[in-house]
N, C-alpha and C positions, 0 to 999 in steps of 0.2 A: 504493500500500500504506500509506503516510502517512496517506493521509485513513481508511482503513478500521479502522487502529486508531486515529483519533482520536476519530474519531465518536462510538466507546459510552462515552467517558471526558466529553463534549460533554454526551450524552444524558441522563448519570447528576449533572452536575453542576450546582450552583444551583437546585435542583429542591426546592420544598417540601415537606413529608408529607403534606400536605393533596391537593398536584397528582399525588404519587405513588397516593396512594390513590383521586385519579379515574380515574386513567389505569389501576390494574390494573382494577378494578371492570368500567371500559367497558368494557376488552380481552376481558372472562372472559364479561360481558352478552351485546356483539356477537357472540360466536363460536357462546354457545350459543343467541341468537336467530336465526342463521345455520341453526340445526340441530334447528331447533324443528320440529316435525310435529303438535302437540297439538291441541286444539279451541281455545284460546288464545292460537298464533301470530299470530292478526292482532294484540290487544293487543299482546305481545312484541316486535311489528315497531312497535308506535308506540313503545314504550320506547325501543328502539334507536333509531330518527329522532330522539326528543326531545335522548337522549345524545349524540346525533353535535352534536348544534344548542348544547347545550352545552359540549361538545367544541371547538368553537369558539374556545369564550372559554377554555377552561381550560387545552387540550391545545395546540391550533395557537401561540399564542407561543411556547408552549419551544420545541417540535418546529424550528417557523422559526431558532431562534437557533444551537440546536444541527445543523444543515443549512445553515445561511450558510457560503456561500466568501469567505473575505475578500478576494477579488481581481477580485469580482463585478461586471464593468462599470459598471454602475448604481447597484448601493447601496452602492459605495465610493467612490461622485461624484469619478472620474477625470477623468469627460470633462466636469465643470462650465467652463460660459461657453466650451462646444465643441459650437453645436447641430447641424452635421452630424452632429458623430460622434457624440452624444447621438440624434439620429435612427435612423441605421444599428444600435446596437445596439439601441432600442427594436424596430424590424422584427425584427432577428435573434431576438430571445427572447420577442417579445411576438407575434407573426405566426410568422414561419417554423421556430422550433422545436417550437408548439404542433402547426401543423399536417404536420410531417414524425414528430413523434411518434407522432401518431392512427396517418399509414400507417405508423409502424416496427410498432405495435400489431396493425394487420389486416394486414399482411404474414406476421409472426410468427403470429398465431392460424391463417394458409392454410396455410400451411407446417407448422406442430406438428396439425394435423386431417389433414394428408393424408398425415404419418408414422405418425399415429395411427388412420388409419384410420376418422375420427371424422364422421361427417356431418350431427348433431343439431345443432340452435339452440333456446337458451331463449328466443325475439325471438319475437311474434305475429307472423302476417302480414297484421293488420289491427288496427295497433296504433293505440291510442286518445289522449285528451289524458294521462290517467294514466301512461301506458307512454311516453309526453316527459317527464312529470314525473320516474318514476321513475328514467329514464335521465340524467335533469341533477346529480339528488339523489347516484347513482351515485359521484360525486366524493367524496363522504362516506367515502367505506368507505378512502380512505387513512389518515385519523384513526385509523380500527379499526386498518389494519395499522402505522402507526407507535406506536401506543399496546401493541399485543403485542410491538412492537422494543424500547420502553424497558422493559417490564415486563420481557422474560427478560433485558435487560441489566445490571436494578438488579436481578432473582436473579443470578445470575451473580458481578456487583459485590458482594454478600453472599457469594454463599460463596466467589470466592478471595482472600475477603483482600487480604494485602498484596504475594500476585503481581497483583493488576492493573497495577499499578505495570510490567508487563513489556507492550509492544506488541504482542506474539504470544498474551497471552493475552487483550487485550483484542480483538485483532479476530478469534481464536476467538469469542470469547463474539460477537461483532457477525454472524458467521458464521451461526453457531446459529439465533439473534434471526430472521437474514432470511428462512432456510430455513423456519423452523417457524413466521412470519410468511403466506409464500406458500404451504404447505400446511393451513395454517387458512383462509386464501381459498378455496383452491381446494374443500376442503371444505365451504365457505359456499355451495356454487353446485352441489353434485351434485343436492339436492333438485330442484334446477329439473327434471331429463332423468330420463326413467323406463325407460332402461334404459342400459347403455355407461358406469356412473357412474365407470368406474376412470376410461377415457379422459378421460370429462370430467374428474374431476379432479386429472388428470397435466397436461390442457390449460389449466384455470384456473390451477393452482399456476405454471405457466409464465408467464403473463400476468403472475401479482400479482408474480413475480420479477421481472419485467423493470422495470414499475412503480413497484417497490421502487429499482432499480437509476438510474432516472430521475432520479428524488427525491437520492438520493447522489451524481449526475453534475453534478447541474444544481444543487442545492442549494439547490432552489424546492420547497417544497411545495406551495404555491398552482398555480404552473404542473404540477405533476402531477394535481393534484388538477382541473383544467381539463383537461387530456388526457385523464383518464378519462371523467369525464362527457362530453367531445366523443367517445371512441370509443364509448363506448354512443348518444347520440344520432344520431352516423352510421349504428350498424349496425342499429340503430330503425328510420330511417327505408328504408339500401337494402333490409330486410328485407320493409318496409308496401308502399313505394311502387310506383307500376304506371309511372313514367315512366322514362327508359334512365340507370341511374347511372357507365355504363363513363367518359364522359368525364368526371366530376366526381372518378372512380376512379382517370385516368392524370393528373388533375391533383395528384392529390394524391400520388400516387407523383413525380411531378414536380419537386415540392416537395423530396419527401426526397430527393431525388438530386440536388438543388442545395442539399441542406442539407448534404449527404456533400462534396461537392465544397468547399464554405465550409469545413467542420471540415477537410476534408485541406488545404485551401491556408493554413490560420492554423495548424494541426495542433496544435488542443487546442479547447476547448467554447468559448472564448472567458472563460479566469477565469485567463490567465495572468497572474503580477505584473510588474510593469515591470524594465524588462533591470537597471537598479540592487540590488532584491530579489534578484535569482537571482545574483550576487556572491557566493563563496564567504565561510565565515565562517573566520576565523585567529584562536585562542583561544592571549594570550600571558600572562607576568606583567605587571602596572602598570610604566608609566614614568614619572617627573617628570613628563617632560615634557606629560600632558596637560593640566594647570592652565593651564602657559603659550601652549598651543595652544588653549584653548577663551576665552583672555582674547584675543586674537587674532581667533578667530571671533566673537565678540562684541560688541567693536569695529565691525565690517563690519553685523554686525545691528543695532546701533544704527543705523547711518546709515541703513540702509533702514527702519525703524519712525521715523525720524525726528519728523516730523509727525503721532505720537501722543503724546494728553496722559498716558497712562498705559503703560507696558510692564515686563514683568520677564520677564530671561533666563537663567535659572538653567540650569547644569550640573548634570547625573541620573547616574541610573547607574552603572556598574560605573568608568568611569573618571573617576569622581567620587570615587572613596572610595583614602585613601593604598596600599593594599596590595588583591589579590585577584589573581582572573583574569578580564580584559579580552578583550571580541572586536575591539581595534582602530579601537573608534567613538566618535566625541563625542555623548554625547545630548543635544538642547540644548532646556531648554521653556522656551517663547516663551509669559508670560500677556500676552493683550488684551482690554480690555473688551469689545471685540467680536470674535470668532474670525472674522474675515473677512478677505482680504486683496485690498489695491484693484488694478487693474492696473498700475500705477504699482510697487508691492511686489512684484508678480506679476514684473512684469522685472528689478529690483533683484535678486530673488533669483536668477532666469533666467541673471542673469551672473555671480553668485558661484558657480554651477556647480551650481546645487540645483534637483532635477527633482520635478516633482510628481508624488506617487503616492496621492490621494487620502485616505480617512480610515482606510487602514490596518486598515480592518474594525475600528474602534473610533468608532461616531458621537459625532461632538462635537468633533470636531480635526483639525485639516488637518495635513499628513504630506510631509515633505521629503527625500530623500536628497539627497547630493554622495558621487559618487566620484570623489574626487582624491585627492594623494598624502596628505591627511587627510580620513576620511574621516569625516561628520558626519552624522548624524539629526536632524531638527529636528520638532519639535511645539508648533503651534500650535496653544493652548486657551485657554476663556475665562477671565479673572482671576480667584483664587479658587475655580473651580469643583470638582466631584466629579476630572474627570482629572487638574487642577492638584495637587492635596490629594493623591491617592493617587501622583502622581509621587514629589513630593518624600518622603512620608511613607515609600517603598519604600527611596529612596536612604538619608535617613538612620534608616532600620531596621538597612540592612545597616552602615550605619557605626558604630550602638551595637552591634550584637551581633555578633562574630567568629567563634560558631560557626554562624551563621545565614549570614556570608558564603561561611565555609569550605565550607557544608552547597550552597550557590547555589553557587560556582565546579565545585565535583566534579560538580552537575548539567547544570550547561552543556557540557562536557567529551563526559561519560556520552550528551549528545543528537549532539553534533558527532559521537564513535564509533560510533552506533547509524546514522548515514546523514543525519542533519539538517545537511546540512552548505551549504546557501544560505541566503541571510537571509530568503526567505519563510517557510520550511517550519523554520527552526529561534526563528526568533519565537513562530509557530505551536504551536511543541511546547512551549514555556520559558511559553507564556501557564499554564496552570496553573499552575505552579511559583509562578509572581508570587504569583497568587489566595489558593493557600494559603501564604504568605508574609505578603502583609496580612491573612488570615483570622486567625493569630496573634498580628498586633500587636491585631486588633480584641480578641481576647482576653484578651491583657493590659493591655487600656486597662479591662475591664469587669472583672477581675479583683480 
């Protein structure tokens, strides 16, 4: 439920006027060239192609960034200078989820046709190089439906105001977005069948849901977008082809039932954070004492950056600053001319009790917890850089302005009471907060 109201607060943010205004444009284009019947639909169908291909460049970055799981096997490079386990999850989400999604896909369309009584196909049955083309191209049409997600989201985001700010109204509004998403799909596709069009598109609208729901699980858009066009060129070709597709069919069902089996025996997608994140969080007042405990940790950090000619270890955050409220952790940023760390550092640190958890869904820094009877964060970044700059710059924002601190502590609080109460998922929720935080100082730097 976490991720479903974070989502459209994700999708609405960092997003230019310029990107906002491609994305509704396409979203309004696609749906009503979906429902074109003129003497002019062919044109109108190349408009839409060219959009989609555009779409590309304009829409697929946000969309990705705002769909990133930060605990994404892969692109939170956990398992760096680990190439088994770098291999296994490659197969996992690059092989075996692609292809157990296809049959969750045509499993679901057998099942919702035969509830629905539905026995049409818009597939030829002697389908040409076009009708491959078309069915690859197919993948496009995510762009359409995630561009109608963010468009009713940033309505939405306009009209309540200053209750977005409440989780219940944002993943209402995410809610909405998805429904009225997969019923414009499903709309998009009644044209094809020339009679049964409810069914069809009660049966589409299901599809583009679940598709939709893909996309939010997995927090790939690309790999959905791959799934789709691989279940249209499957059903392409078992539709064309005159050779026997049953066993390429229990193979693939196969598949999903050793991908069911993998998700029940890890019993999550495989984007859980490491046992350190999922530590609860205990929000107290400041102590003395963490000055004299981070001069302590830092000591030890020296010794291991030893044999660099440059390093700087500053203490961040909340128990950096004399007075607030603290979640009980040393933040400690580590600048190095070069953000890499040799193996040699790799064990040093290994033995001071600090586990790696890769970049923390923030590229550009490697990411340390220790859970011991003090408990430490460590982030290493490169000297000087963008992450370096915006650390310190946050720490002492909240040190010049006290209502800024005051305004930070009651919301950290506000997240731990609302249920955010592990250090993944209340990171997670506290990341906006930051954002607009330095969006204010940038403010008053240009003021």
């Amino acid at each position: 439920m976490n991720r479903w109201g974070q989502l459209p607060d994700r999708l609405v943010r960092n997003i230019g006027a310029w990107r906002i205004g491609y994305m509704m444009c396409f979203a309004i284009y696609a749906t009503i060239a979906n429902l074109d019947t003129s003497p002019n639909a062919a044109w109108v169908a190349w408009g839409y192609i060219l959009l989609s291909v555009f779409a590309l460049i304009v829409v697929l970055p946000h969309i990705r960034r705002a769909l990133f799981r930060t605990w994404d096997p892969l692109r939170s490079r956990m398992y760096v200078g680990k190439p088994v386990a770098l291999l296994k999850w490659r197969l996992y989400l690059y092989i075996l989820t692609p292809i157990a999604l296809i049959a969750l896909l045509e499993l679901f369309s057998i099942l919702e046709s035969l509830f629905l009584q539905f026995t049409q196909t818009n597939v030829s049955t002697k389908a040409g190089v076009m009708d491959y083309v078309i069915a690859l191209l197919a993948g496009l049409e995510e762009l359409w439906r995630w561009s109608m997600i963010g468009t009713v989201v940033i309505v939405c985001r306009w009209l309540t105001g200053d209750s977005w700010r409440h989780g219940r109204v944002r993943a209402a509004a995410f809610t909405i977005a998805v429904i009225l998403s997969s019923l414009a799909f499903g709309a998009g596709h009644i044209l094809e069948f020339s009679h049964s069009r409810l069914q069809a598109w009660y049966l589409f609208s299901g599809l583009g849901l679940l598709l939709a729901l893909m996309a939010v699980v997995t927090g790939r858009i690309l790999l959905v977008i791959a799934v789709h066009s691989g279940y249209d060129l499957w059903i392409t070709w078992v539709s064309s082809t005159s050779a026997p597709t049953e066993l390429w069919a229990l193979l693939m069902y196969g598949v999903l039932v050793l991908w069911i089996v993998v998700v029940a025996t890890r019993r999550h997608f495989g984007f859980r954070p490491p046992a350190p994140a999922l530590e609860s969080v205990i929000l107290s007042d400041l102590s003395a004492d963490w000055s004299d405990l981070f001069a302590i940790e830092r000591h030890a950090l020296h010794r291991v950056f030893a044999n660099r000619a440059m390093v700087h270890i500053r203490h961040i955050g909340a128990t950096a600053l004399p007075f607030g409220t603290a979640n009980g952790v040393i933040d400690i940023l580590v600048e190095l001319s070069r953000p890499r760390v040799t193996p040699e550092e790799h064990a040093q640190l290994k033995r001071l009790g600090y586990q790696f958890c890769g970049n923390a869904g923030i590229k550009g820094r490697l990411y340390w917890i220790k859970d011991d009877e003090v408990r430490c964060h460590l982030q290493i970044v490169k000297m000087g850089g963008r992450l370096a700059k915006t650390a310190v710059d946050f720490t002492n924002l909240l040190r010049s302005r006290d209502d800024l601190l005051q305004e930070y502590s009651f919301i950290k609080r506000r997240l731990v009471a609302q249920g955010f109460a592990d250090w993944a998922s209340y990171t997670e929720a506290k990341r906006p907060v930051v954002e607009d935080l330095l969006r204010r100082l940038r403010y008053r730097r240009t003021d």
